[in-house]
C-alpha positions as CSV (number, residue, x, y, z in Angstrom):
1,X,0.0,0.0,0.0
2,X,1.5,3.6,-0.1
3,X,1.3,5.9,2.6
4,X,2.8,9.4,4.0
5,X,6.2,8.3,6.0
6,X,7.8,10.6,8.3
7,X,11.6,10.5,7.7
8,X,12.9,13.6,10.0
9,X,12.2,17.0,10.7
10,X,11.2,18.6,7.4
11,X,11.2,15.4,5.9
12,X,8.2,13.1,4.5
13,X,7.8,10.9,1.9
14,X,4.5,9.4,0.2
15,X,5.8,6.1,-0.3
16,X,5.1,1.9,-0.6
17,X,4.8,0.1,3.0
18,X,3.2,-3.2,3.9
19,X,-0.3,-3.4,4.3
20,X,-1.1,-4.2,8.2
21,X,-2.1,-7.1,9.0
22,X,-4.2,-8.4,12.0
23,X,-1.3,-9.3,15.4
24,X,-3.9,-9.3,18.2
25,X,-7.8,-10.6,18.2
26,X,-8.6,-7.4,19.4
27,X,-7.4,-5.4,16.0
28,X,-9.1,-4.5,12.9
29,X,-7.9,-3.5,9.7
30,X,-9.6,0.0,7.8
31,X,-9.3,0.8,4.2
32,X,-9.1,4.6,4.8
33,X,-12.0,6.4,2.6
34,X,-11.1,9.8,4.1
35,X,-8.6,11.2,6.1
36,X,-7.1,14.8,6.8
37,X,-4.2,16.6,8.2
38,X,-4.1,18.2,11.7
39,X,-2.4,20.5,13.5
40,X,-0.2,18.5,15.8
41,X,0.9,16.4,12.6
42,X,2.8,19.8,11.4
43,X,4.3,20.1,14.8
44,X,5.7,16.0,14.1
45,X,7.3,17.3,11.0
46,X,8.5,20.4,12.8
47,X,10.8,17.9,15.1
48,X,8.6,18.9,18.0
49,X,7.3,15.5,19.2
50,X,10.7,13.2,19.5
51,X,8.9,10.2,20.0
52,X,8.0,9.8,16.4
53,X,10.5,8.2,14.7
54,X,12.1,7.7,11.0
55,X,9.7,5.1,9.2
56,X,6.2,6.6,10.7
57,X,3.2,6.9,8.9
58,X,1.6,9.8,10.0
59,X,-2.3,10.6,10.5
60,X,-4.7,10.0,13.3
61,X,-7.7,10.9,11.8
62,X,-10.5,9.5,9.5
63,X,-13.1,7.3,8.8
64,X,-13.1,4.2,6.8
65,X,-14.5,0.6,5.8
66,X,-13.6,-2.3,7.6
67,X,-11.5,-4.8,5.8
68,X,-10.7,-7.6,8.3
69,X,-11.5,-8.0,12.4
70,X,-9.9,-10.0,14.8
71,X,-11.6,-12.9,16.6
72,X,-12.0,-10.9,19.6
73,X,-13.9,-8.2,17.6
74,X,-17.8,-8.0,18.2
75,X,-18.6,-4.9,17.8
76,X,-17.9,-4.6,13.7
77,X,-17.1,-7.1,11.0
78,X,-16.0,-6.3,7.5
79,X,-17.8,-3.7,5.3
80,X,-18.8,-1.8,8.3
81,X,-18.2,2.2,7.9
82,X,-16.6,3.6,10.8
83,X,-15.3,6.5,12.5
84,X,-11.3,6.3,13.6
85,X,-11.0,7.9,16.9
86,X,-7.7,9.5,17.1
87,X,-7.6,7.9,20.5
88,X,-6.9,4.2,21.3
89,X,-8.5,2.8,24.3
90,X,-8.3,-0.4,25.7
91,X,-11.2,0.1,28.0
92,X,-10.3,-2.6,30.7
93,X,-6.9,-0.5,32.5
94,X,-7.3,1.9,35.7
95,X,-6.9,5.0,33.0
96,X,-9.8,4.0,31.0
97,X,-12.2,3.1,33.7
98,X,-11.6,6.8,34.6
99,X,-12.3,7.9,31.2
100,X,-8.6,9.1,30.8
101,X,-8.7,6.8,27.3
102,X,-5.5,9.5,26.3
103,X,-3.7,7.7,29.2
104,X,-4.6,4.1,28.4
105,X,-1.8,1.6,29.1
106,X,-1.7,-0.1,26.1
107,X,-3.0,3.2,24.2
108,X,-3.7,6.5,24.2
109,X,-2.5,9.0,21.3
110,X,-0.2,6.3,19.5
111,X,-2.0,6.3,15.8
112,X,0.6,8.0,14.1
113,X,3.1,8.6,17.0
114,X,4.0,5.4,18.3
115,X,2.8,2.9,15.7
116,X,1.0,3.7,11.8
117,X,-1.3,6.5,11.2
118,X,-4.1,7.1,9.3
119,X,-2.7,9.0,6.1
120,X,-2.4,5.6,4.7
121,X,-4.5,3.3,2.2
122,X,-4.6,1.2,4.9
123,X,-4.5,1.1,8.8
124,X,-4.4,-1.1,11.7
125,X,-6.6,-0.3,14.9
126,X,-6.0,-1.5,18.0
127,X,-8.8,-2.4,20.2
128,X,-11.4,-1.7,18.0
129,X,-14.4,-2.0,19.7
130,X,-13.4,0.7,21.6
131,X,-11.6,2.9,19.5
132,X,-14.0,2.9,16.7
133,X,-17.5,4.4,15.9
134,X,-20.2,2.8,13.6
135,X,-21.6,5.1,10.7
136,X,-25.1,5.1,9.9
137,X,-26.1,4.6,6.4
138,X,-26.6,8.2,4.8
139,X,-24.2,10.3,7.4
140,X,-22.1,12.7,5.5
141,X,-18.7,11.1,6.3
142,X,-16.9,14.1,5.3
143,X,-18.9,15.9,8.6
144,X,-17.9,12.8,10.7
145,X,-13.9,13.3,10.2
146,X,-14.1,16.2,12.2
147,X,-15.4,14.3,14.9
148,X,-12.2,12.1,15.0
149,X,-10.0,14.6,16.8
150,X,-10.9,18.3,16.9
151,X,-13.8,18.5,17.7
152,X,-13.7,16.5,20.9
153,X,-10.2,18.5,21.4
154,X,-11.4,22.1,21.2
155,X,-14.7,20.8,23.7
156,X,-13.1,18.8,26.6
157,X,-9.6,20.4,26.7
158,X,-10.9,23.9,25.7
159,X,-14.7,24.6,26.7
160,X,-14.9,21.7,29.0
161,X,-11.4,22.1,31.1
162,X,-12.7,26.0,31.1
163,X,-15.4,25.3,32.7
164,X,-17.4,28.0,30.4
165,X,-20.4,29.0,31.9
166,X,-23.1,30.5,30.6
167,X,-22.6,34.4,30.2
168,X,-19.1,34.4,30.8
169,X,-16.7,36.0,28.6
170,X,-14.4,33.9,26.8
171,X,-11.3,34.5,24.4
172,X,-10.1,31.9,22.7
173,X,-6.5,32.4,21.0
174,X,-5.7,30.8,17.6
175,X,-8.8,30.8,15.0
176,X,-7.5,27.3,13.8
177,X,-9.5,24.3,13.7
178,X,-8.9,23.2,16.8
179,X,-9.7,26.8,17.6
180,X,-12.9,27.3,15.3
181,X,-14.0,23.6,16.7
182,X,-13.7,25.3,20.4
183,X,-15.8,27.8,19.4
184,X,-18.5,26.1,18.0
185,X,-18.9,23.8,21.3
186,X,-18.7,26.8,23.9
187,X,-21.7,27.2,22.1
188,X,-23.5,24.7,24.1
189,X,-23.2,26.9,27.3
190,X,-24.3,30.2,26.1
191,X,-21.5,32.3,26.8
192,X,-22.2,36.0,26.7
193,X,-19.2,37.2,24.3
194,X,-16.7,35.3,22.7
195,X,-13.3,36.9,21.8
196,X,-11.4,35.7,19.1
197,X,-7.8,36.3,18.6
198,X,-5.9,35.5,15.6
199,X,-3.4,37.3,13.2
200,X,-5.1,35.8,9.8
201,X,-7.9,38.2,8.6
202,X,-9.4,35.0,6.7
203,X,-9.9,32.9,9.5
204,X,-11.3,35.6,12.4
205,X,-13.8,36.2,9.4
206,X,-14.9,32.6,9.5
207,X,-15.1,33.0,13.4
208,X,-17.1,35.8,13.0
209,X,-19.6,33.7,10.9
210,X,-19.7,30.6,13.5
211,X,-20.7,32.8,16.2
212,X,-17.5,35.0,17.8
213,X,-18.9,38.4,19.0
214,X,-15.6,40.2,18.7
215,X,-12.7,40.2,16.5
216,X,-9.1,40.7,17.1
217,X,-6.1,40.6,15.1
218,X,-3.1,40.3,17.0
219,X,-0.6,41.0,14.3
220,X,0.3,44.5,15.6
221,X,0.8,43.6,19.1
222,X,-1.7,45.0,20.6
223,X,-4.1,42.5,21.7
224,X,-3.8,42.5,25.2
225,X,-5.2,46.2,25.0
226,X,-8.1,45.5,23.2
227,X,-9.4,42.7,25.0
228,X,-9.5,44.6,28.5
229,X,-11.2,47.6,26.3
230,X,-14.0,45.1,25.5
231,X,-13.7,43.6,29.1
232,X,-13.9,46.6,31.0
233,X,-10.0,46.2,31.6
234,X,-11.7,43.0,33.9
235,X,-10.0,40.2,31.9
236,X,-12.0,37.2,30.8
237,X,-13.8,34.5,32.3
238,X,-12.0,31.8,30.3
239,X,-9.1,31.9,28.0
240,X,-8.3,29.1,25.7
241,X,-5.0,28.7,24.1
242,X,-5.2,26.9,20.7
243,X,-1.9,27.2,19.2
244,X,1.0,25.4,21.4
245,X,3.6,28.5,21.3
246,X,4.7,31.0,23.8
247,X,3.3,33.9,22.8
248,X,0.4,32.9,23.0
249,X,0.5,31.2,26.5
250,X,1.4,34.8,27.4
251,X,-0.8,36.6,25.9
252,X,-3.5,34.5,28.2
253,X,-1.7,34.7,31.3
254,X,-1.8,38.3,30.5
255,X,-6.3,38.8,29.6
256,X,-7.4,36.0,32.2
257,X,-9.3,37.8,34.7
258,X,-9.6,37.1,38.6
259,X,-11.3,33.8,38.9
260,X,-10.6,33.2,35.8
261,X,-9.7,29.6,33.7
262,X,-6.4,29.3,31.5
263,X,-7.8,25.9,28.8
264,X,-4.4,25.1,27.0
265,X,-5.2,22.9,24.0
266,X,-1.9,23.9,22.1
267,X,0.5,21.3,21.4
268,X,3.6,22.8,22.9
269,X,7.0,21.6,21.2
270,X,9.1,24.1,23.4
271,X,8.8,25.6,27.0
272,X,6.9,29.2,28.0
273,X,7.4,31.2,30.5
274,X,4.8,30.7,33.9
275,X,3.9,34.3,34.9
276,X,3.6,33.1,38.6
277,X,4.4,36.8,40.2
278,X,1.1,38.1,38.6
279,X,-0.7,34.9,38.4
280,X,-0.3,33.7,42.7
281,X,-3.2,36.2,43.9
282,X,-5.5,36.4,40.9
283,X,-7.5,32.6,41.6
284,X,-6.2,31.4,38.7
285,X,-6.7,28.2,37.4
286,X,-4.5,26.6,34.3
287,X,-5.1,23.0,33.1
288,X,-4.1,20.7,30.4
289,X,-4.9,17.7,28.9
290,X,-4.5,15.1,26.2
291,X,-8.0,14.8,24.5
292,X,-9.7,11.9,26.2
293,X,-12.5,11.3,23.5
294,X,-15.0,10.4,25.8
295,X,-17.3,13.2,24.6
296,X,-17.6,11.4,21.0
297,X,-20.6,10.2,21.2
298,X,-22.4,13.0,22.1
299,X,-20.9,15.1,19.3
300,X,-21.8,12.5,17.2
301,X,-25.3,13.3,17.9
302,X,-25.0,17.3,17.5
303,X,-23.2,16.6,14.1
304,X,-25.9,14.1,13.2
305,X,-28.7,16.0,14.0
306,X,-27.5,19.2,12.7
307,X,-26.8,21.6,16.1
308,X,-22.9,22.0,14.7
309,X,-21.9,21.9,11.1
310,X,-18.4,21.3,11.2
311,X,-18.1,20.2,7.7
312,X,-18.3,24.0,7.5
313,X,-14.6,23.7,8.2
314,X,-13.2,22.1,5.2
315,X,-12.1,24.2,2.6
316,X,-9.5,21.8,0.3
317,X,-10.1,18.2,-1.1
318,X,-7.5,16.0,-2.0
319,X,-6.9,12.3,-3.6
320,X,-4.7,10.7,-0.8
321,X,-2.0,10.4,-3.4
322,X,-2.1,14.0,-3.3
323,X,-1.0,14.7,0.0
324,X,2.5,16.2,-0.4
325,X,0.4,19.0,-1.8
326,X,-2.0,19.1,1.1
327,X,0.9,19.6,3.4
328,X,2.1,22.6,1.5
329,X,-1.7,24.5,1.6
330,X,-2.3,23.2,5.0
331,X,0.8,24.9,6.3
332,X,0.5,28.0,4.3
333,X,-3.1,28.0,5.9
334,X,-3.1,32.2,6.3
335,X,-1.7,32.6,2.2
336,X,-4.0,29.9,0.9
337,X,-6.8,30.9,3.1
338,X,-7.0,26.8,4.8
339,X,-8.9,25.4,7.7
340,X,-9.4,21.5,7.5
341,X,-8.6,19.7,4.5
342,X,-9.8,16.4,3.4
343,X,-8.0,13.6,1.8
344,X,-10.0,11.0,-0.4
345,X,-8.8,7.4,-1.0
346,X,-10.1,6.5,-4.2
């Protein structure tokens, strides 16, 4: 089969690799239909997640048609459509039975770290009953992609670790997918204002039209000052980071208001600077996380019945042979005007 291989920083190659085969009763084996490219796989080819190593196929995303289960497989059987959650989860360890499936023991966030990804004709899922969703007949696939990763990132590491409230006042930084997908889900708690802070024109004009109330391009530096003018020079309630740099850790350390929740989504490749001698007496609260996945199913439900839209995020198609090319939009997003872009295996 061919397939996208990581080589090293800055270098990828769409090459032939086996075709997986089934190593535990637990696996099953999906002929990708569609996939995409995220954000954290440009920070793998950036060199900013070590443990992926020369010989990777990269992708964690997509959805797909069964081509062969394991004998321990009840859930599907071959020909089934089905949604790839970027997560693997055993469902049996102590991590799992919390619903931390992003720190199961024998899973977690390893499809296109620690073993093959999804940007492949091909790929092998480990414990798929639990790491995989059934599609109904008639669902618009495309739609259902999104519901692989971002979505369920921007809502439980952004809206949900945020603990958005209805009327608060959120910012969120970094009009990206991950960013536009966090937006859309705050939805759900009726926040009074939503601040969105980017420095691409294109993209805060797509926020605009999924529901931000304010506008900010950050580009000149001065964002900090515009968001206490439309605060009151309070701060806000929440403020979600959705890029995975410095500057923009700051620049929420620096609008969160007393009381206030610091979400980091951002995949963060290199350290920032903790702002502890104005953060200590302000009630502050900063949390991470890994996305967990455990909020699929109900997303599957708003994207099936219509509540979000977020196949209103894909602006490029692609054959899967084509995805040297996709890399090059999807990392000139601002120039070539890119959110999500989708990759067809035909």
């Amino acid at each position: 089969m061919k397939a996208l291989v990581y080589h090293a920083p800055g270098k990828k190659a769409w090459e032939e690799k086996p075709k997986p085969t089934i190593k535990k009763p637990t696996d099953a084996v999906v002929k990708i239909f569609k996939t995409t490219i995220c954000g954290t796989d440009l920070h793998i080819m950036k060199g900013d997640l070590p443990a992926v190593t020369d010989g990777r196929i990269i992708g964690h995303e997509g959805v797909g048609i069964i081509e062969e289960v394991g004998s321990a497989v009840s859930n599907f059987k071959k020909g089934d459509h089905v949604l790839i959650s970027c997560i693997t989860s055993c469902g049996k360890c102590e991590y799992c039975k919390r619903g931390m499936y992003s720190h199961c023991e024998d899973g977690g966030w390893i499809l296109g770290n620690l073993i093959d990804g999804t940007q492949a004709e091909y790929v092998l899922i480990p414990y798929a009953d639990n790491s995989l969703y059934p599609i109904p007949a008639g669902a618009d696939e495309e739609a259902l992609v999104m519901l692989s990763d971002i979505l369920p990132t921007g809502f439980e590491c952004g809206v949900l670790n945020g603990q958005v409230k209805p009327g608060d006042t959120i910012a969120i930084i970094g009009a990206g997918p991950v960013g536009l997908a966090a937006l859309l889900t705050s939805q759900f708690y009726t926040p009074a204002e939503i601040i969105m802070i980017d420095m691409d024109d294109n993209r805060l004009a797509v926020a605009k039209k999924f529901g931000a109330t304010h506008i900010v391009n950050s580009s000149e530096g001065k964002a900090v000052e515009k968001v206490m003018k439309l605060t009151n020079n309070k701060g806000v309630d929440v403020a979600i980071e959705a890029v995975g740099v410095e500057a923009t850790f700051e620049l929420c350390s620096e609008i969160v208001g007393a009381g206030g929740h610091i979400a980091n989504i951002g995949v963060h490749g290199k350290s920032v600077i903790l702002h502890m001698e104005t953060l200590w007496s302000k009630n502050i609260t900063i949390t991470t996380r890994l996305v967990d996945t455990v909020t699929t199913p109900m997303l599957f439900k708003t994207v099936q019945s219509k509540k979000i839209e977020p196949k209103n995020l894909i602006t490029h198609h692609f054959k899967l042979n084509q995805v040297a090319e996709a890399y090059e939009i999807f990392g000139n997003a601002a120039k070539e005007k890119a959110l999500k872009v989708i990759l067809t295996n035909e």
